[in-house]
VMD Tcl script that draws the C-alpha trace (Angstrom):
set ca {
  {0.00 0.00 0.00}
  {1.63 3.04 -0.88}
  {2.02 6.12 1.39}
  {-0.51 8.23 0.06}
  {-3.11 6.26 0.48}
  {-1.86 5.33 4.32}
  {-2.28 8.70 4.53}
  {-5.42 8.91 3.27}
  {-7.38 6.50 5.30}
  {-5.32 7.90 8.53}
  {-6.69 11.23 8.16}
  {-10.24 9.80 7.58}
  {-10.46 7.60 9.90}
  {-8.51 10.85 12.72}
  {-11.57 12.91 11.52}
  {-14.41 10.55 11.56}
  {-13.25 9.56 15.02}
  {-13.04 12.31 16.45}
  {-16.47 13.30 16.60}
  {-16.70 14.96 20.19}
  {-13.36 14.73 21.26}
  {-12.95 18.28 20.49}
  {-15.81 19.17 22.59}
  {-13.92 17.66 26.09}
  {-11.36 19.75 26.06}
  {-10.41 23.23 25.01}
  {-6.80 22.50 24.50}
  {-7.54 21.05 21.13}
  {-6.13 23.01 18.64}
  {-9.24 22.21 16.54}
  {-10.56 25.58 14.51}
  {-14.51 26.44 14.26}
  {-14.72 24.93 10.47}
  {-12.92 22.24 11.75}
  {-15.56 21.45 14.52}
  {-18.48 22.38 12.05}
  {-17.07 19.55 9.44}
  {-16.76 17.12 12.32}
  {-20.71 17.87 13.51}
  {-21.46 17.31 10.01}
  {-19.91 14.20 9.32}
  {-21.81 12.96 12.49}
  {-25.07 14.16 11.11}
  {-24.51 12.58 7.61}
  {-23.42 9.22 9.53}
  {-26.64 8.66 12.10}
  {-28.64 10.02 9.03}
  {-27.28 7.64 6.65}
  {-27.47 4.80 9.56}
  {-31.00 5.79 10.61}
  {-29.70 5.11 14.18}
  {-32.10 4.35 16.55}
  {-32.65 6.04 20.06}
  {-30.49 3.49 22.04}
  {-28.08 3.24 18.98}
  {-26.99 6.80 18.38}
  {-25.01 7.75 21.76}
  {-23.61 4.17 21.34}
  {-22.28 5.33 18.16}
  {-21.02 8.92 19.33}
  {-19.38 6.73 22.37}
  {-17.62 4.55 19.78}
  {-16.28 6.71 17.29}
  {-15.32 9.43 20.51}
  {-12.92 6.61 21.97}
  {-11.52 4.98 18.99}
  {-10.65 9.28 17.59}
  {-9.00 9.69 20.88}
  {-6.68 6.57 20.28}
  {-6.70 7.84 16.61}
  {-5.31 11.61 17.71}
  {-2.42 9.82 20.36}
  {-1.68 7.76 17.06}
  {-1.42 10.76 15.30}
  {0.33 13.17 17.92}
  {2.58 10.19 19.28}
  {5.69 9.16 18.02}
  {7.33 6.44 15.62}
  {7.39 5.66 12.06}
  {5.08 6.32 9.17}
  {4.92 2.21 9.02}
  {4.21 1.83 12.98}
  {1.63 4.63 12.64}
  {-0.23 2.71 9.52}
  {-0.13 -0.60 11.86}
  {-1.74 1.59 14.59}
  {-4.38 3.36 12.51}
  {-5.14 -0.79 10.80}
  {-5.72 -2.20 14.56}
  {-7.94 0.59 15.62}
  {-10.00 0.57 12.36}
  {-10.58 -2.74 12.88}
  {-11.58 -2.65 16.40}
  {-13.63 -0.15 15.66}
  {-15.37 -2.40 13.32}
  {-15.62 -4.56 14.99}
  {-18.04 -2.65 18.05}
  {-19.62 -0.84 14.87}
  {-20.57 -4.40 13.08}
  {-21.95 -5.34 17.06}
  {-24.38 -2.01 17.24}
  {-25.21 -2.09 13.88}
  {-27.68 -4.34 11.97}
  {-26.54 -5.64 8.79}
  {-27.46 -2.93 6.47}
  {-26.64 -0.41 8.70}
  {-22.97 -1.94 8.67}
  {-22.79 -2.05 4.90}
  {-24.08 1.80 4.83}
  {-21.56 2.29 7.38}
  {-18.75 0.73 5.14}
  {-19.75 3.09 2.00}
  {-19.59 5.95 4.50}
  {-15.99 5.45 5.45}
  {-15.13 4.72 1.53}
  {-16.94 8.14 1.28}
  {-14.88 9.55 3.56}
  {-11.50 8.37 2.44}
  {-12.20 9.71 -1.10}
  {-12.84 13.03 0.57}
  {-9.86 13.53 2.57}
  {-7.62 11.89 -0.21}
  {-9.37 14.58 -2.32}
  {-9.13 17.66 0.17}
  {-5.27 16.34 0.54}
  {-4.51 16.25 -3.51}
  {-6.09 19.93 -3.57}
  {-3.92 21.26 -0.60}
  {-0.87 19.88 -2.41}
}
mol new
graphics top color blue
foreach p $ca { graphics top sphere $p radius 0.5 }
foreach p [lrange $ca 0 end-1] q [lrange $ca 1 end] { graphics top cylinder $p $q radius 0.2 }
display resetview
């Protein structure tokens, strides 16, 4: 897999994550559009899902915690390499609780979401280039 797209599905995966990490702590260097894109891409998701009642802070809960081991991935030292091996395990765990909450077609939505997503960032990241 080459860098680029290592890249790619680390930043997607740091800003689908992150969802209300930013909201726990002022320290965050995270600007206002920054915070507006990351309420959005909440919205679109638990749209797209149709999450129920229960399911929807379930959801917020899992994508908070796996963004927060995202962002120490991110901000934490190493390697690109060790990094991409990081960002793999978490996506999967993350998965992994997502394919749990989810029912079935609310998994495969989910899955066309995140491919969503990485084309976006990969996109942003080609135009900031």
């Amino acid at each position: 897999m080459n860098l680029s797209k290592i890249t790619t599905l680390f930043f997607a995966f740091f800003f689908i994550g992150i969802n209300t990490a930013y909201s726990q702590s002022k320290a965050d260097n995270i600007t206002e559009e920054q915070k507006e894109e990351i309420k959005k891409n909440i919205e679109e998701y638990a749209t797209a899902l149709d999450l129920s009642e229960d399911q929807r802070p379930k959801f917020e809960e899992i994508t908070k915690k796996y963004g927060e081991q995202m962002k120490a991935v991110k901000n934490g030292g190493g390697g690109k390499f060790q990094k991409y091996k990081k960002v793999k395990s978490i996506r999967k765990n993350k998965d992994a609780e997502m394919k749990s909450l989810l029912s079935k077609d609310q998994y495969k939505v989910y899955l066309e979401k995140q491919e969503e997503m990485q084309e976006k960032m990969k996109k942003k990241r080609n135009n900031n280039l």
